[in-house]
N, C-alpha and C positions, 0 to 999 in steps of 0.2 A: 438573598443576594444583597449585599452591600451596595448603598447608593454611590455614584463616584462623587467626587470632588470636585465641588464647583471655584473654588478660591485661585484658579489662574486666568479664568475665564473671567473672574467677577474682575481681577485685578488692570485685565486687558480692556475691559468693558468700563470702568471706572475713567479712564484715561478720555474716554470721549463725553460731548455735554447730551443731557436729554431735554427732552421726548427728542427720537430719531428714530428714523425709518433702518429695521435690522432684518435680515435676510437669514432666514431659518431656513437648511436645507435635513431631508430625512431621507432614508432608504428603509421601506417595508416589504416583507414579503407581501408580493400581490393576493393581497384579501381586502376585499372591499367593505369588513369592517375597519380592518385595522387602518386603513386608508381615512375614513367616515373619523375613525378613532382622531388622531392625525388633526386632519381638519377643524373637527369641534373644539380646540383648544384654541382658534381665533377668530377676529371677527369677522362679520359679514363683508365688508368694505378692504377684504385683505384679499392681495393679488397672490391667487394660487395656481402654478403649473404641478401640472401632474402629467407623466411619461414612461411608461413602461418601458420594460429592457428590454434589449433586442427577441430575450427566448420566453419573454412574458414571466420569468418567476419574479421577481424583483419590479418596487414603484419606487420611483425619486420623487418626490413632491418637495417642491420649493416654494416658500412659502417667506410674501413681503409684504412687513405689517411694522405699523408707528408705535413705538414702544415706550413708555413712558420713566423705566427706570434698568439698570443692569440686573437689579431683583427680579425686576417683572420675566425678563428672557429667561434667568436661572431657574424660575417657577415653572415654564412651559418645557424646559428639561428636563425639569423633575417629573412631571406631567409625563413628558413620552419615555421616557423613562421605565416605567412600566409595563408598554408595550412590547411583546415577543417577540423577538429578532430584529426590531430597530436599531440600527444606524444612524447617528448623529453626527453631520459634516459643520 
């Protein structure tokens, strides 16, 4: 599977100054590794909601953390990236 293209994201991400506070949002299938998965890509001091859907297959986890560069965010994509059935909002 071919990685997607980070180069519109990076260019839209460029546009603002850093370190700033960037709001990651994912959809996994409700598994509590892949959840754990998810998670372990930030820090301890990162505010995270987590919310199942209404018929439980599906977790949103939104995820707010100080990010230091537009590199650093495209790394945590490429990161979940890898993840089975994630969705990146």
């Amino acid at each position: 599977m071919e990685e997607p293209n980070f180069d519109e994201l990076r260019k839209k991400l460029e546009k603002d100054s850093w370190p700033a506070v960037y709001l990651f949002k994912f959809i996994v299938p409700s598994d509590n590794q892949k959840i754990a998965q998810v998670e372990s890509f930030f820090e301890d001091d990162s505010e995270i909601k987590i919310q199942a859907s209404s018929n439980g297959k599906y977790t949103s986890i939104s995820i707010r953390q100080v990010m230091l560069s537009p590199e650093a965010i495209i790394e945590v994509y490429k990161k979940a990236y890898v993840i089975e059935g994630i969705i990146s909002l």
